[in-house]
C-alpha positions as CSV (number, residue, x, y, z in Angstrom):
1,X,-24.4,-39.2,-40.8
2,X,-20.7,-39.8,-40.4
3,X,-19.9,-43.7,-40.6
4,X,-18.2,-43.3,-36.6
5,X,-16.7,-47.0,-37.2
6,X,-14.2,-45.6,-39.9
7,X,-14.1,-42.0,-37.9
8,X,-11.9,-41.9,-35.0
9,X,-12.8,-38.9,-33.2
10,X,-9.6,-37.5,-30.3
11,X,-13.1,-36.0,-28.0
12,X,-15.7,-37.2,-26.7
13,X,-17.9,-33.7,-25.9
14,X,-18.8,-30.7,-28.2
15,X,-19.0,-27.2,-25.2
16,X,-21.6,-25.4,-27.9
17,X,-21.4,-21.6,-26.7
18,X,-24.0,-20.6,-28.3
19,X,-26.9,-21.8,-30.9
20,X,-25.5,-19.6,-33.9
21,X,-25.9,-21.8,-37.0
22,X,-22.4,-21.7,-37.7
23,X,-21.7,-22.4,-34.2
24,X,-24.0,-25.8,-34.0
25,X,-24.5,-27.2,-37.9
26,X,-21.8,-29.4,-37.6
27,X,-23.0,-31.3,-34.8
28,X,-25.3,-33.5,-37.0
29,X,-22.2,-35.1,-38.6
30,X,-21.4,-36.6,-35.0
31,X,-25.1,-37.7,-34.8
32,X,-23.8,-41.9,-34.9
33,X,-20.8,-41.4,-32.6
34,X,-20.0,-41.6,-29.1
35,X,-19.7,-37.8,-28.6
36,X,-21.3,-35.9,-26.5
37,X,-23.0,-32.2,-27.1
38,X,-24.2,-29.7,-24.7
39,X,-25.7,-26.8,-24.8
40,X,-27.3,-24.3,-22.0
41,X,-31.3,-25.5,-22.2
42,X,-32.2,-21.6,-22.9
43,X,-30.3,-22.3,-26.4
44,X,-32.2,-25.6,-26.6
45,X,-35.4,-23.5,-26.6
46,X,-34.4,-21.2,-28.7
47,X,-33.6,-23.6,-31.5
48,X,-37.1,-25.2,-30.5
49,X,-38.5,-21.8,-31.1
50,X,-36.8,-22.0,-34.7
51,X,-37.1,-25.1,-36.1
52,X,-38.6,-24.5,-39.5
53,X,-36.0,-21.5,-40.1
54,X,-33.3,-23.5,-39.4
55,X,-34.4,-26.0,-41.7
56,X,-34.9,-24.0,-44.2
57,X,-31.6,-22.7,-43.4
58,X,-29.3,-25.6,-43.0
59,X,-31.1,-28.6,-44.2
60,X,-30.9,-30.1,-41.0
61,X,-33.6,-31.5,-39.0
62,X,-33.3,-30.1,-35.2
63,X,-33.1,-33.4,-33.9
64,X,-29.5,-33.5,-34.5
65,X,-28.8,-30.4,-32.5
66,X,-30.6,-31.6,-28.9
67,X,-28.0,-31.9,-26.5
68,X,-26.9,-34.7,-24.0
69,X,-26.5,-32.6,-21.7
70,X,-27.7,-28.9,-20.7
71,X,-24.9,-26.6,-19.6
72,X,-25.6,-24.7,-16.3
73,X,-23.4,-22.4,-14.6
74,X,-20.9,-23.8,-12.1
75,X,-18.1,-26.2,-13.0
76,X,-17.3,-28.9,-15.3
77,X,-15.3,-31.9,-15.5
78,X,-14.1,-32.7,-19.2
79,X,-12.2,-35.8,-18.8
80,X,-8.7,-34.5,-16.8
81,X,-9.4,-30.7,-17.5
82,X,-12.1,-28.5,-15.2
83,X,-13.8,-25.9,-16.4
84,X,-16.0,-23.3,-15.3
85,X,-19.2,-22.2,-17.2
86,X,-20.4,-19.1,-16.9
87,X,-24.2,-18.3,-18.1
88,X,-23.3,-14.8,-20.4
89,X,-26.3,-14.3,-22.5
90,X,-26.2,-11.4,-24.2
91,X,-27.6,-11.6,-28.1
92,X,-27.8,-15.0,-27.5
93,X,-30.1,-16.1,-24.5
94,X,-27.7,-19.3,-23.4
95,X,-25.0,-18.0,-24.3
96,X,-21.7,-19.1,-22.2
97,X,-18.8,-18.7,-21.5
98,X,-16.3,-21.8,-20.6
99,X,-13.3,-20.8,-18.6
100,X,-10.3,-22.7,-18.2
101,X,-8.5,-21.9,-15.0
């Protein structure tokens, strides 16, 4: 969506907490860049689950919002900082919680 050979980006991965709508719709505008999203895979199914109300919702086919990656709990290495994810669904079923030590 976003011509990435005029955008220069400072990051290369999008930590998505949760799939909120206002969390994730932004994500398609990275869709022809080199960055990276991830997302825990209980999110991913969620937003499986509710594909036609989030089109109707953001205009946004859901292929823009499947991750790279699936978060899972344990740590992670973002480039020179390490992080520790912590699965915390709670209205949210992959919902989590990144933790910088």
């Amino acid at each position: 969506m976003l011509n990435s050979s005029v955008l220069q980006l400072a990051f290369d991965l999008i930590i998505c907490t949760n799939a909120c709508p206002d969390h994730i719709k932004a994500v398609c505008f990275l869709d022809d860049t080199l960055v990276l999203f991830t997302l825990h895979q209980d999110e991913w199914k969620l937003i499986k689950g509710m594909e036609s109300n989030l089109r109707s919702l953001t205009s946004v086919d859901i292929k823009y919002y499947k991750p790279d990656l699936h978060l899972i709990e344990g740590q992670l290495n973002a480039g020179q900082i390490l992080l520790e994810i912590h699965h915390t669904p709670e209205h949210w079923p992959g919902a989590v919680t990144a933790y910088w030590p």
